[in-house]
PyMOL CGO cylinders between C-alpha atoms (Angstrom):
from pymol import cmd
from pymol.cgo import CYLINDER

trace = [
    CYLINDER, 0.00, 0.00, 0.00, 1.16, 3.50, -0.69, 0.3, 1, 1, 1, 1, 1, 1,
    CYLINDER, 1.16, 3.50, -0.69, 0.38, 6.99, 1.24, 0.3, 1, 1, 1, 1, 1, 1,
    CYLINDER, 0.38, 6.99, 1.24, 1.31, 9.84, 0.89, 0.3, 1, 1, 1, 1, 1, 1,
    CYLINDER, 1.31, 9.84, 0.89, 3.32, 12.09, 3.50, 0.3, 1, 1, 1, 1, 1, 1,
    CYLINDER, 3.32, 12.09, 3.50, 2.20, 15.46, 4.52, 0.3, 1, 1, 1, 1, 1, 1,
    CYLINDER, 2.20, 15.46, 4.52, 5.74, 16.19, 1.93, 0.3, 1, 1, 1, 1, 1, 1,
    CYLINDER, 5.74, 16.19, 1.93, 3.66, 14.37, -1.03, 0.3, 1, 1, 1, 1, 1, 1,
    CYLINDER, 3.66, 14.37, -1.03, 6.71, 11.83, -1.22, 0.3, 1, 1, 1, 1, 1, 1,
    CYLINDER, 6.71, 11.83, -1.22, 5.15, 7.93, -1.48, 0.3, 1, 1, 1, 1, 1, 1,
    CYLINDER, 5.15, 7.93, -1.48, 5.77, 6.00, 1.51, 0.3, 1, 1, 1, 1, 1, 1,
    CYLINDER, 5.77, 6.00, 1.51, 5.12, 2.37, 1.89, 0.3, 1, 1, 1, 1, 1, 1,
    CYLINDER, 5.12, 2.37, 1.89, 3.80, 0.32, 4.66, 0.3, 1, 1, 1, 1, 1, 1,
    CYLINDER, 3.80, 0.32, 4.66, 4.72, -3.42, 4.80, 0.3, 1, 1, 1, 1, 1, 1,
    CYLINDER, 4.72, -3.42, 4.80, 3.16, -5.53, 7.37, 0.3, 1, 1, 1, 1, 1, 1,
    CYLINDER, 3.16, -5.53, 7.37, 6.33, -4.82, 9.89, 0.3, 1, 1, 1, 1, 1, 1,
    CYLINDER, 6.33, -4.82, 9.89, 4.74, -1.49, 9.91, 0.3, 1, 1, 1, 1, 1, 1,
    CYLINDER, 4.74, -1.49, 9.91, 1.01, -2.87, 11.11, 0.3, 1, 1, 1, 1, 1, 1,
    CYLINDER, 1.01, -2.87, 11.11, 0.49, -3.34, 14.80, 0.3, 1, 1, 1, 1, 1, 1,
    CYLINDER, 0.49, -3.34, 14.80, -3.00, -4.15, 16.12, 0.3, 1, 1, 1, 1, 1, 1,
    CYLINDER, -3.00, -4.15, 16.12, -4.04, -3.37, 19.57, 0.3, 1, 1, 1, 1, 1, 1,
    CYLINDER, -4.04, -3.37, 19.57, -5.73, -6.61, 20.22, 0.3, 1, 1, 1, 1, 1, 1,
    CYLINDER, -5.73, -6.61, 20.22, -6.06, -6.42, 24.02, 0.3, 1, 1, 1, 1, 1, 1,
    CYLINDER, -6.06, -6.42, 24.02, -9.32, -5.36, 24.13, 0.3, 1, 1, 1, 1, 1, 1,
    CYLINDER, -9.32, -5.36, 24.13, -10.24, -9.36, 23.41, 0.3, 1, 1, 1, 1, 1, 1,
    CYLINDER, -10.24, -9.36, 23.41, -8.64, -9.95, 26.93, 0.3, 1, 1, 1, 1, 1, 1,
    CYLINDER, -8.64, -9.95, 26.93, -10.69, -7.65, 28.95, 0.3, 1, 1, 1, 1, 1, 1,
    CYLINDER, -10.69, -7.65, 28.95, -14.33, -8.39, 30.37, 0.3, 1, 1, 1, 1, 1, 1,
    CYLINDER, -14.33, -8.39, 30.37, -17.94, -7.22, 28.38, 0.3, 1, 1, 1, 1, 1, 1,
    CYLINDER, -17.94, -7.22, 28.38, -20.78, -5.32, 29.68, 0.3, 1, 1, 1, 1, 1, 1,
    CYLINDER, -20.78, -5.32, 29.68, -23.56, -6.32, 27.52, 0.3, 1, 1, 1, 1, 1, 1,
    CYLINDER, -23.56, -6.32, 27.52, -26.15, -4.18, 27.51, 0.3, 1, 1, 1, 1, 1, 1,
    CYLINDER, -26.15, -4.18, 27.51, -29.61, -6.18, 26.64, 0.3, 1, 1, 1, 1, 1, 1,
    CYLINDER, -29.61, -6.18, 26.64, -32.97, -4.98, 24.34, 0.3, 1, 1, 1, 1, 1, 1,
    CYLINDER, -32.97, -4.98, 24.34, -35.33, -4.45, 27.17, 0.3, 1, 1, 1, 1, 1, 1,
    CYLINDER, -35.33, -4.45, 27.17, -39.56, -3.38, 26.35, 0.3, 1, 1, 1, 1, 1, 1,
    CYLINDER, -39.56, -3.38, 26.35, -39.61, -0.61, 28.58, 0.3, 1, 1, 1, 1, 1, 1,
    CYLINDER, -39.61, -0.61, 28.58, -36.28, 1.94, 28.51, 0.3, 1, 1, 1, 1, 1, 1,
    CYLINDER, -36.28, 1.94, 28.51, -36.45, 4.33, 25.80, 0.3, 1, 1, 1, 1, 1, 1,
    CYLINDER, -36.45, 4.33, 25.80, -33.64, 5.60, 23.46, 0.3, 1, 1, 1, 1, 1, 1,
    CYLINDER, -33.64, 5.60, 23.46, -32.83, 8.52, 25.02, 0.3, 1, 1, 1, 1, 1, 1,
    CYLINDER, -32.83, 8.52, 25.02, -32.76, 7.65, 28.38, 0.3, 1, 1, 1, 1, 1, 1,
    CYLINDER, -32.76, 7.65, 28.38, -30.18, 4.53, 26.70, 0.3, 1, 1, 1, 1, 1, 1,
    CYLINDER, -30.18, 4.53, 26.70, -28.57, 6.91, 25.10, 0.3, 1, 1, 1, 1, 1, 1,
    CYLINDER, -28.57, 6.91, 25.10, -27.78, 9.39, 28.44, 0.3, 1, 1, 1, 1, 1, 1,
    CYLINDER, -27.78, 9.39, 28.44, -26.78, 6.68, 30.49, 0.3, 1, 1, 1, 1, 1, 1,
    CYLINDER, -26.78, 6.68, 30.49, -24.19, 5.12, 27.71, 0.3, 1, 1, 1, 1, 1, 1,
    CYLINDER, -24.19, 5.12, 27.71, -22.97, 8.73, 27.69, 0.3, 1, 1, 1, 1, 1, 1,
    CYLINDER, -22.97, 8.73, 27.69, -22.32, 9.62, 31.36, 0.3, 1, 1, 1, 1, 1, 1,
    CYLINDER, -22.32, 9.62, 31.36, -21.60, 6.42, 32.81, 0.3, 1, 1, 1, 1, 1, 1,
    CYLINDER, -21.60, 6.42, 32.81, -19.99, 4.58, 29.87, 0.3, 1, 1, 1, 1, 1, 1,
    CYLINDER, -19.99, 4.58, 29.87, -18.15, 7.79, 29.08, 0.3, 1, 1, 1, 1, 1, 1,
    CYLINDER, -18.15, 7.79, 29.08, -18.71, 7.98, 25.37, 0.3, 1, 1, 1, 1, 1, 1,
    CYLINDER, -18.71, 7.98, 25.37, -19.89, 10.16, 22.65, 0.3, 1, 1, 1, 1, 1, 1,
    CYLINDER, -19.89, 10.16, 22.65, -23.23, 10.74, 22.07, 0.3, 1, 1, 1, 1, 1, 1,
    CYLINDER, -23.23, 10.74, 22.07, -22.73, 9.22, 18.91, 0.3, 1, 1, 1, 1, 1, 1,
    CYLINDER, -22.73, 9.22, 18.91, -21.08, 5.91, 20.05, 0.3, 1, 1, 1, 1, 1, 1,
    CYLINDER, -21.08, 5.91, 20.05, -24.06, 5.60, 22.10, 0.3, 1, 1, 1, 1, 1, 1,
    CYLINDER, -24.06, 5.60, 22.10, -26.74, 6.14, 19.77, 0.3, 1, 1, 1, 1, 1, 1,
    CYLINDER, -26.74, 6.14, 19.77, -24.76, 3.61, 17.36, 0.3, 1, 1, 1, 1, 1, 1,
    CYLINDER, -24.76, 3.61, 17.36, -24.84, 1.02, 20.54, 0.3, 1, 1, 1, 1, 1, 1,
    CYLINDER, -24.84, 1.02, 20.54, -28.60, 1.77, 21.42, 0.3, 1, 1, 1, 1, 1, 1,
    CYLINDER, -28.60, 1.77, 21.42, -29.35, 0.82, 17.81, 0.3, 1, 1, 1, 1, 1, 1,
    CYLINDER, -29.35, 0.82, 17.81, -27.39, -2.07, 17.79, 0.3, 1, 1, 1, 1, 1, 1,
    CYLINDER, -27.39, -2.07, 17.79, -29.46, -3.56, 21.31, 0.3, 1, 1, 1, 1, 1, 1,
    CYLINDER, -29.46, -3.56, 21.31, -32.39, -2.40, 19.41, 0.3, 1, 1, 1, 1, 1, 1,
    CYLINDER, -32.39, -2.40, 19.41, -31.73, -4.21, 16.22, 0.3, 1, 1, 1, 1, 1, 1,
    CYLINDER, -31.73, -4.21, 16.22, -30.01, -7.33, 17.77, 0.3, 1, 1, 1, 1, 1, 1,
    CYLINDER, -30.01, -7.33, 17.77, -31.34, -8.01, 21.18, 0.3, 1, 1, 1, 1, 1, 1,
    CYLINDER, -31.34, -8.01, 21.18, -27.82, -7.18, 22.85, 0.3, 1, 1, 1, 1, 1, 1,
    CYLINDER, -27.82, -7.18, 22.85, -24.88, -5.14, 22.56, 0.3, 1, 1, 1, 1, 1, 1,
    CYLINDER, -24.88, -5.14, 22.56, -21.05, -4.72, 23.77, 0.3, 1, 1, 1, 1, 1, 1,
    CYLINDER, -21.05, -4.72, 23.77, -21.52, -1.33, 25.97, 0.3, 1, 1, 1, 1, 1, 1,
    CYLINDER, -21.52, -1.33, 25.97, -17.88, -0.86, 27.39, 0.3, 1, 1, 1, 1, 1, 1,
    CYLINDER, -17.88, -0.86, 27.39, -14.72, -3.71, 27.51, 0.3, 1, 1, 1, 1, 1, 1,
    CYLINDER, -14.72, -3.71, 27.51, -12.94, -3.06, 30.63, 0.3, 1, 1, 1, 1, 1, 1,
    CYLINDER, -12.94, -3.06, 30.63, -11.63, -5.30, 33.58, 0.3, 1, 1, 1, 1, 1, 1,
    CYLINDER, -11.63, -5.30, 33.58, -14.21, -6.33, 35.85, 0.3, 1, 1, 1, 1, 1, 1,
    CYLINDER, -14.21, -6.33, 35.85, -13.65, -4.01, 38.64, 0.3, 1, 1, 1, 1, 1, 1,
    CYLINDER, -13.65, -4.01, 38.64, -14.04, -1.31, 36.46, 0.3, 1, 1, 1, 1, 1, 1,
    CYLINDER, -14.04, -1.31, 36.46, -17.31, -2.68, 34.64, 0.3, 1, 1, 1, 1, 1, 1,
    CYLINDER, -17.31, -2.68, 34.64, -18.89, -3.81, 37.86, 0.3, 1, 1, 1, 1, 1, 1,
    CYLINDER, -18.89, -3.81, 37.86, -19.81, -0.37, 39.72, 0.3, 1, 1, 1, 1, 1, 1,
    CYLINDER, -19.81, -0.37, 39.72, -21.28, 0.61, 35.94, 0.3, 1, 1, 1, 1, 1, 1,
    CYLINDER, -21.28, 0.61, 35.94, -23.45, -2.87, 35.97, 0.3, 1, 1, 1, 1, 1, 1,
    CYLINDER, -23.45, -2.87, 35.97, -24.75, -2.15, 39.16, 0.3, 1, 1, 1, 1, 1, 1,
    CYLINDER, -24.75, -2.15, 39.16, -25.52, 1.16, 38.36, 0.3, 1, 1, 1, 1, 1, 1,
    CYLINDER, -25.52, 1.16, 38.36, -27.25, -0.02, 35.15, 0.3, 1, 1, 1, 1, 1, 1,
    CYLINDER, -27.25, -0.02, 35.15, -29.44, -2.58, 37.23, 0.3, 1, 1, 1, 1, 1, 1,
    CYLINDER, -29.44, -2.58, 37.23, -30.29, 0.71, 39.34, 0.3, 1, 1, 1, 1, 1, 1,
    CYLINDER, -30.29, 0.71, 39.34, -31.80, 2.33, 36.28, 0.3, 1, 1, 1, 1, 1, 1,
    CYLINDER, -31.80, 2.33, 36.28, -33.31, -0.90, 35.10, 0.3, 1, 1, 1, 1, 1, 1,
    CYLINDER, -33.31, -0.90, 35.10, -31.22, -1.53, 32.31, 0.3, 1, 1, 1, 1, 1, 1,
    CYLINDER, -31.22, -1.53, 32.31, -30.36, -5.27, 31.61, 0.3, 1, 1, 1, 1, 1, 1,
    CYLINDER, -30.36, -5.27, 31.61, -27.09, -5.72, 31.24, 0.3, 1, 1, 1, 1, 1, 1,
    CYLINDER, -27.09, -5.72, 31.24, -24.11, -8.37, 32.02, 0.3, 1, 1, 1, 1, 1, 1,
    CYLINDER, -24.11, -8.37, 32.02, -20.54, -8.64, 32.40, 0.3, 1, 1, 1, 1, 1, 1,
    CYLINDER, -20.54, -8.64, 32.40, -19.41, -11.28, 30.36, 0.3, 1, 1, 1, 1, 1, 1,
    CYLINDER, -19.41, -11.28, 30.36, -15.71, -12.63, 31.21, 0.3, 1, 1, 1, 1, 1, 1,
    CYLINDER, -15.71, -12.63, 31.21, -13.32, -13.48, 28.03, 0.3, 1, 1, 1, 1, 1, 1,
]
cmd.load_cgo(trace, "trace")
């Protein structure tokens, strides 16, 4: 593959140059389930303030529980997932933390 440097000269990238951050797949998932009774915006806010994402990140996730029954709301280590499950079960949103 070739890009271009902020120079215009060609530079390539060979697959020394790749890294992927792959730890994610080693921390824990709250799962945030569809539920008959939460609407999107009040989703939405929580995602936001407790999840600590943009408001578009969180409408994309709302969507995705809508659509699918379940989504990925936050990977994190389970001590940091757990006080944002409980508060989720507080508000009445279904959710798990699912261990990799």
């Amino acid at each position: 593959m070739m890009m271009t440097g902020v120079t215009g000269s060609p530079k390539t990238i060979t697959d020394e140059d790749v890294t992927l951050d792959l730890s994610f797949m080693e921390d824990s998932k709250l799962v945030l389930y569809n539920d008959d009774h939460n609407s999107f915006d009040r989703v939405i806010m929580a995602l936001i303030v407790y999840c600590q994402i943009s408001s578009a990140k969180a409408a994309e996730i709302a969507m995705k529980v809508h659509n699918e029954g379940k989504a990925v709301a936050k990977y994190g280590s389970r001590d940091k997932l757990e006080p944002i499950a409980k508060i989720f079960g507080e508000l009445d949103l279904t959710c798990e933390i699912e261990d990799p």
